[in-house]
C-alpha positions in Angstrom: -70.3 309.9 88.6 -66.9 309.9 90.9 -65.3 312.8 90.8 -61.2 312.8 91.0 -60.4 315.2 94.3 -57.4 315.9 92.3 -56.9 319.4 93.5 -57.3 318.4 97.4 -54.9 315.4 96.7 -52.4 317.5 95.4 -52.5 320.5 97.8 -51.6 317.7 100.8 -49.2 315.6 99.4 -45.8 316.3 98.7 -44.4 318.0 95.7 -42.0 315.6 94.3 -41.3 318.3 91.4 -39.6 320.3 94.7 -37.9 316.7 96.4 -34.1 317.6 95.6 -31.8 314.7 95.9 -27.7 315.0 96.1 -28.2 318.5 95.3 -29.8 317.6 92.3 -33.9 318.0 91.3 -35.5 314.5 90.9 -37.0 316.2 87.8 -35.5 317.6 84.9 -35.2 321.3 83.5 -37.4 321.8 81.0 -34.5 322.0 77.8 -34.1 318.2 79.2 -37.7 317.0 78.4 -37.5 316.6 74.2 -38.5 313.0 73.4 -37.1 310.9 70.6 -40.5 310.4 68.6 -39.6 307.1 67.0 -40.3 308.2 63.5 -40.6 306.3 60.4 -38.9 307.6 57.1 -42.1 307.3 55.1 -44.4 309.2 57.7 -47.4 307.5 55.8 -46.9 304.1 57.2 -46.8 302.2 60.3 -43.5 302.7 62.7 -43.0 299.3 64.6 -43.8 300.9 67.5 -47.6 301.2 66.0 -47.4 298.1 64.6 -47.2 296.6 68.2 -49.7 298.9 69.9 -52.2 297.6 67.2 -52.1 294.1 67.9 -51.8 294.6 71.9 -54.5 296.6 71.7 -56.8 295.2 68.7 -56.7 298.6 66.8 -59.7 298.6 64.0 -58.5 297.4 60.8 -59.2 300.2 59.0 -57.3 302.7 61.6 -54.4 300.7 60.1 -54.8 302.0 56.2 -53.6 305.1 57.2 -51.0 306.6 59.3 -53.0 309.7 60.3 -56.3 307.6 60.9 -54.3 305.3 63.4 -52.2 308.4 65.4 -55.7 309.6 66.1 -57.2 306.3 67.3 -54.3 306.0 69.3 -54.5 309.7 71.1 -58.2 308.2 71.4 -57.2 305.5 73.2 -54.6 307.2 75.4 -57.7 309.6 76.6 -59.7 306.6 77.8 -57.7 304.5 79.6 -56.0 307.8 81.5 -58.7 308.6 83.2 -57.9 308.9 86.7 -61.0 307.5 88.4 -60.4 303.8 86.5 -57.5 303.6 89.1 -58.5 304.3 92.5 -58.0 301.9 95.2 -60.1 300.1 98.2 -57.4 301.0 100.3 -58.1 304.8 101.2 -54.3 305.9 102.0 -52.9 304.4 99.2 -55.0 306.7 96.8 -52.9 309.9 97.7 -50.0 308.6 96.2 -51.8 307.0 93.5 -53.5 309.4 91.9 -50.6 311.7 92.3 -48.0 310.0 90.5 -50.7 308.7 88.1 -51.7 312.8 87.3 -47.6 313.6 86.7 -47.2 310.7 84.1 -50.7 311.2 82.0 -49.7 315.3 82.0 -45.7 314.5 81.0 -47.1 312.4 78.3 -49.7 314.7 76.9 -47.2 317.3 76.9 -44.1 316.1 76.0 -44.8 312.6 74.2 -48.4 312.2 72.6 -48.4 314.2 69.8 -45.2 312.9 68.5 -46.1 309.7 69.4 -49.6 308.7 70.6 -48.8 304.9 69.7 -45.5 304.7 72.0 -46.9 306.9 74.6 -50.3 304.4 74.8 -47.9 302.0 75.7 -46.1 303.7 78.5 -49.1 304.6 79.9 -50.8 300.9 80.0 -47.4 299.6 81.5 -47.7 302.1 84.1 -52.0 301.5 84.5 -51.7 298.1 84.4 -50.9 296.6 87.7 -53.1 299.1 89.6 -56.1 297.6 90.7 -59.1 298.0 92.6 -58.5 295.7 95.4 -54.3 296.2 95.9 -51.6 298.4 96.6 -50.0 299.2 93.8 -48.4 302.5 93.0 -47.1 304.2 90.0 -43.3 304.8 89.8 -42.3 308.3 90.8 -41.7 310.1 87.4 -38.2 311.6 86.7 -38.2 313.3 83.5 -34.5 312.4 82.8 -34.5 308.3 83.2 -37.6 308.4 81.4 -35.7 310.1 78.4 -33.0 307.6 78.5 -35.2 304.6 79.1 -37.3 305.6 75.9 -34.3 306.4 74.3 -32.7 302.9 75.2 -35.6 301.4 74.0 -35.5 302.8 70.5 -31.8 301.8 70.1 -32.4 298.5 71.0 -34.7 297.4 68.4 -35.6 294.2 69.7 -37.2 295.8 72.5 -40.1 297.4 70.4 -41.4 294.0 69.0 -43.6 291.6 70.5 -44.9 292.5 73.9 -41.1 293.9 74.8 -42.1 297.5 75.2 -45.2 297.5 77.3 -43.5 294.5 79.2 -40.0 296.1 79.4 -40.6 299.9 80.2 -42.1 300.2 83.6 -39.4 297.6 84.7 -36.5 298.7 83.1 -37.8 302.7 84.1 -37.8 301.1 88.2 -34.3 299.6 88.2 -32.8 302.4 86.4 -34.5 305.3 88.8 -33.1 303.0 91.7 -29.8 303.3 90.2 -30.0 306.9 90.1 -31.2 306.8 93.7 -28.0 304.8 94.7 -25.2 306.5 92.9 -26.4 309.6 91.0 -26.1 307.5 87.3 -28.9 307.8 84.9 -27.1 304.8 82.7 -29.6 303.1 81.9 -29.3 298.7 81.9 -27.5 298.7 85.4 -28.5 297.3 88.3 -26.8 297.0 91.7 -26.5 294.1 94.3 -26.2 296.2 97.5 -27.2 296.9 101.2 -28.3 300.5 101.3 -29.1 302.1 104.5 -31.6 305.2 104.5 -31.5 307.3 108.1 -34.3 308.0 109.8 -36.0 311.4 110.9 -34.8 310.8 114.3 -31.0 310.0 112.5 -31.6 312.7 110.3 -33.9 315.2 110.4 -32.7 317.8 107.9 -32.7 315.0 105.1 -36.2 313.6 106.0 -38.0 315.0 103.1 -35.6 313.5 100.5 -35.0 309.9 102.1 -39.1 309.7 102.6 -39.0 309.6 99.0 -35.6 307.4 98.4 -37.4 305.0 101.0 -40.3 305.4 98.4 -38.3 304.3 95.3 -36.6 301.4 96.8 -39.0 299.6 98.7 -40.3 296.5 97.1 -44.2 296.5 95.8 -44.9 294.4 98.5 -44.1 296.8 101.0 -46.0 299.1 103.2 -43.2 301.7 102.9 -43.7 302.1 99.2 -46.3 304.2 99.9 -48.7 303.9 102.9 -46.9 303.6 105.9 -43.7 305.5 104.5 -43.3 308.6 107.0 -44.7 306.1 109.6 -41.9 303.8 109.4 -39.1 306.8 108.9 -39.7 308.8 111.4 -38.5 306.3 114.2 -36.6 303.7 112.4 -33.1 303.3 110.0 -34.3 301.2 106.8 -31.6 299.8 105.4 -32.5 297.1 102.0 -31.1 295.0 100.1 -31.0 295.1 96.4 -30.3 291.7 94.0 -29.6 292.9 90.3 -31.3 296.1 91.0 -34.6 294.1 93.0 -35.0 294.9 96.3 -35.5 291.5 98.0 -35.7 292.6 102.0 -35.8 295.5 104.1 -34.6 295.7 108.1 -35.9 298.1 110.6 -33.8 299.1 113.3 -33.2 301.7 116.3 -30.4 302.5 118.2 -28.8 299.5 116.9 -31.5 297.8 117.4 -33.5 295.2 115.2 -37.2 295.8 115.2 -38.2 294.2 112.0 -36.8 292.2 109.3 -39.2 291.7 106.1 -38.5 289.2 103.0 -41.1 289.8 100.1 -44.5 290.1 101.9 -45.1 290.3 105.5 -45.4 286.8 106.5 -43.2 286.5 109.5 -41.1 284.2 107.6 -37.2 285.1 106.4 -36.4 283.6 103.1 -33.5 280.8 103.5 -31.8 282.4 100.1 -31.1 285.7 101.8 -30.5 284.1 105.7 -26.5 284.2 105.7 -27.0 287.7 103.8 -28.9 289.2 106.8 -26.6 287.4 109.1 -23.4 289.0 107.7 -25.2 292.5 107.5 -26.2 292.1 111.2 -22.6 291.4 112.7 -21.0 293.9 110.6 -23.0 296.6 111.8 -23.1 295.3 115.2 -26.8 295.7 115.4 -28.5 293.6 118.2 -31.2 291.1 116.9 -34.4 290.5 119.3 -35.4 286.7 120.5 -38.1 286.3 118.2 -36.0 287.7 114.6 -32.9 285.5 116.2 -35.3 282.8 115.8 -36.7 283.1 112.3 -32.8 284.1 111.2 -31.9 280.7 112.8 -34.7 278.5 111.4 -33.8 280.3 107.9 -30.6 279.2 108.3 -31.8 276.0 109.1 -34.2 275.7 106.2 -31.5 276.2 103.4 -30.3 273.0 104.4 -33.6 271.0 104.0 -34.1 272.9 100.8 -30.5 271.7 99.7 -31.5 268.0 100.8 -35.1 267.7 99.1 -33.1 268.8 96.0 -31.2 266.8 95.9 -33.4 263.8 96.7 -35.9 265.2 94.0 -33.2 265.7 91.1 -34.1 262.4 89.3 -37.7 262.7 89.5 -37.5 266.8 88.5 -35.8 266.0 85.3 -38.3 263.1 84.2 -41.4 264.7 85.8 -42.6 262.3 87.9 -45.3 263.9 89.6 -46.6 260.9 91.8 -42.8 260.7 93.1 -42.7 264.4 93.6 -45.6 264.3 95.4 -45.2 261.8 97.7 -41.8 262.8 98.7 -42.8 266.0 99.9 -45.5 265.2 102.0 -48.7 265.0 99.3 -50.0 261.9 99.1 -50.8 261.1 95.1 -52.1 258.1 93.2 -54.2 257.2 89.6 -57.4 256.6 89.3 -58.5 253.7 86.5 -58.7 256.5 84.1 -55.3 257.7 84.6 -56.0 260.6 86.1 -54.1 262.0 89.4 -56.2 262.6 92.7 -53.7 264.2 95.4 -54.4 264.9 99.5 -53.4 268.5 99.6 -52.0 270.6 98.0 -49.8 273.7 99.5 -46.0 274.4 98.7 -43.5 271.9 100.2 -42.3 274.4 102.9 -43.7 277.6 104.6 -40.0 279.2 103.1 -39.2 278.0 99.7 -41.4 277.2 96.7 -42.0 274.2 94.2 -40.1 277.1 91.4 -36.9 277.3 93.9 -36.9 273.6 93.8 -37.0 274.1 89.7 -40.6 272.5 89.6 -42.6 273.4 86.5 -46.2 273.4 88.8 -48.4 273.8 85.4 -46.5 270.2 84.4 -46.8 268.9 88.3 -50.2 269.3 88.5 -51.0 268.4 84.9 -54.1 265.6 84.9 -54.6 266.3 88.9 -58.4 265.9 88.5 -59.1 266.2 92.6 -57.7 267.5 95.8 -59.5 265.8 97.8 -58.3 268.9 101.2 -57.0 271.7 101.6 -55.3 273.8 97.7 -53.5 276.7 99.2 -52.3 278.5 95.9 -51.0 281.8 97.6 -47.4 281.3 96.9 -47.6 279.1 93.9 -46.5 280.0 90.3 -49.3 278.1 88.9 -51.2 279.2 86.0 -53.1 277.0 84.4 -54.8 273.7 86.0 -57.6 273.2 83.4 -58.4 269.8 84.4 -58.7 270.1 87.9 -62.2 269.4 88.8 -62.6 269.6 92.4 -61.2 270.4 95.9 -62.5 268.8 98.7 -62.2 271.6 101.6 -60.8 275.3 101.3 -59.2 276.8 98.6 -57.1 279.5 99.0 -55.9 281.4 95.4 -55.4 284.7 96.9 -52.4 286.9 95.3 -52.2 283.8 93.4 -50.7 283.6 89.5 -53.7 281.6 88.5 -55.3 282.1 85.3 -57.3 279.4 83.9 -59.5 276.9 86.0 -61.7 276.0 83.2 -63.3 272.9 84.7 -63.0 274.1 88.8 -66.7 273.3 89.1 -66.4 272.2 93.1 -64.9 273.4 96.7 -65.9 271.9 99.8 -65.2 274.7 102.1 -64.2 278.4 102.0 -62.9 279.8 98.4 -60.9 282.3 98.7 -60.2 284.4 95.1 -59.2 288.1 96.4 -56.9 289.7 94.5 -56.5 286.7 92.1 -55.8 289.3 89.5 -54.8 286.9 86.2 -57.9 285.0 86.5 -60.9 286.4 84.5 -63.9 283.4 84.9 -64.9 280.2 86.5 -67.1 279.1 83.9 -68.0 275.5 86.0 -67.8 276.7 89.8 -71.5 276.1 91.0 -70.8 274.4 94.2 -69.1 275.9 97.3 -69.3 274.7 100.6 -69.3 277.7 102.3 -68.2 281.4 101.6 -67.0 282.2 98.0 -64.5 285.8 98.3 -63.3 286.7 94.7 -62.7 289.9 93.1 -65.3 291.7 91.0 -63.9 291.3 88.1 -64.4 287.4 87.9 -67.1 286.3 85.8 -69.4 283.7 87.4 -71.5 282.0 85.0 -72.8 279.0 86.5 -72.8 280.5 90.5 -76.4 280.7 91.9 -76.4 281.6 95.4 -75.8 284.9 96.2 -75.8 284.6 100.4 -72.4 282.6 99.8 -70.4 285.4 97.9 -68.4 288.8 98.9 -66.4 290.6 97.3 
């Protein structure tokens, strides 16, 4: 059995209990911490709180005849799925962090929330648990006692919120861009989020602030970034990181020196600046005067460049967007499409219509553009793509690449001609068909196999 080095992991990390920020403590005193309990009048039935955390999490019908039955199934339940060793990562540096943050929230909540309100606090807990996974690197938020008091309280006064999947949807997102807004100007309103450049100094900047802005850097970066966690103090120590936040997101970071531009990221690290945020960057750049090297100058000018082929295709595609025709929308981005005698659509390729936008920006449905593609007969590179279900695509005749796709259901996938590549393909659960594969299969454990015989062709 794995034992959580919880003690070890604690004793050398920091203490974000002891991280002030603008004089203030990123946590709460402890007369701050009492938690609206979401109570029903008649304490023997079902709040609507419990009413949702039954049917997201398939509560026992009988642990519904009774309120005290179901409080204790739901403490239950809260116990299991906040054990710490479900949640460690591949990716050794990132578990510091991880377990960390992951300890602070399952404590706050046992303390201060589950007796009150096991149902509610199951749900906080599974939107926080949710996205960490094995083979990424995801991290909890950093708790603050105080937005998570107004976010729970937000959420009870906005009924809407606690039906359906709102709450477990809603929380950890709504907690995020309201901490950021703390970060940025000290408010704990909750519902507000800021369009900004924000510019955090580095150690060599600013030494004496170094322990606070390692943990601003922390709350801002986007979950695709290294300095959300890993590489934090790394990246701080030499270099200014100033972001930039869209309704409270924060869509691209820049690392400079001494006016100096070492890095600019959009999203993931792909060497590629999105053409949305190009004339952004460009205004940030000459009103700080910072000094861009050859090889950013060129990616700023090619995004530049590519908002005005993204602007054309558009427009050439508006016609054939709004009445869904895929063969024209295929061909008219460089896939070459036509119908079998059955009907049914065989394509070349298939890979987004350029390295920097996306089939979504152009307002392409890609569930409905690849609806009845039965073959791709090269290359399906998946890794940007918003689709999530292509149930009646059969084959792909050369690699396949779905890694940090959105993919969930490939029901009748049964062959790929050369590598398939299904790491960190996180929505999809089986491949109930795939038995042939040309040559190596990588997926994630967690992808049932049924049909897959040999053995010398997978890794995980």
């Amino acid at each position: 059995m794995k034992i959580t080095p919880f003690y070890p992991i604690r004793a050398n990390t920091q203490n974000y209990k002891n991280l002030p920020y603008t004089g203030k403590s990123y946590y709460s005193t402890p007369n701050q911490l009492d938690i609206v309990s979401f109570q029903s009048n008649n304490q023997n039935s079902l709040t609507k709180t419990d009413s949702y955390c039954a049917e997201y999490f398939s509560a026992p019908i009988k642990k519904l005849e009774d309120k005290r039955a179901f409080d204790q199934w739901a403490r239950e339940k809260f116990y299991e799925i906040s054990d710490l060793n479900l949640y460690y990562s591949n990716f050794a540096p990132d578990n510091i962090d991880r377990i960390c943050r992951l300890d602070d929230w399952k404590e706050h909540l046992k303390k201060r929330l589950l007796q009150k309100n096991p149902s509610l606090s199951l749900i906080i807990l599974d939107s926080i648990t949710s996205p960490l996974k094995p083979n990424n690197h995801e991290q909890p938020p950093i708790l603050n006692t105080i937005i998570f008091n107004n976010v729970v309280k937000h959420l009870e006064d906005n009924e809407n919120l606690s039906s359906a999947n709102n709450v477990q949807k809603t929380f950890k997102k709504l907690y995020e861009a309201t901490l950021r807004h703390y970060i940025i100007t000290n408010d704990t309103t909750v519902g507000k989020k800021d369009t900004c450049w924000i510019t955090i100094p580095s150690k060599r900047t600013n030494p004496q602030e170094f322990k606070d802005n390692l943990t601003k850097l922390k709350i801002l970066s986007n979950h695709g970034w290294c300095t959300k966690s890993t590489h934090t103090e790394t990246y701080l120590k030499d270099y200014d990181c100033s972001i930039y936040l869209k309704n409270g997101i924060p869509k691209l970071i820049i690392l400079s020196q001494d006016n100096n531009i070492k890095k600019i990221q959009c999203g993931i690290d792909n060497n590629i600046i999105s053409y949305k945020y190009a004339e952004t960057i460009d205004e940030f750049i000459k009103n700080n005067k910072l000094n861009l090297g050859r090889s950013d100058e060129k990616l700023l000018t090619e995004a530049i460049n590519r908002k005005k082929d993204f602007l054309e295709l558009k427009e050439i595609l508006k016609d054939d967007i709004t009445n869904n025709n895929q063969i024209n929308i295929f061909n008219k981005v460089g896939i070459s499409a036509n119908k079998n005698q059955n009907g049914e659509i065989i394509i070349s390729h298939y890979s987004q219509p350029n390295t920097g936008f996306t089939f979504k920006d152009l307002g392409i449905d890609e569930n409905k553009l690849l609806k009845n593609v039965v073959e791709i007969k090269g290359n399906g590179d998946f890794i940007h793509s918003n689709l999530t279900i292509a149930n009646e695509l059969r084959k792909i005749g050369k690699d396949a690449n779905f890694m940090y796709s959105k993919i969930r259901s490939l029901n009748n996938l049964e062959y790929i001609g050369g590598l398939a590549n299904f790491l960190q393909a996180n929505n999809l659960k089986i491949l109930p068909k795939l038995s042939n594969v040309g040559e190596k299969l990588a997926i994630s454990s967690n992808i049932e196999l049924p049909l897959f015989k040999n053995l010398n062709k997978l890794y995980f």
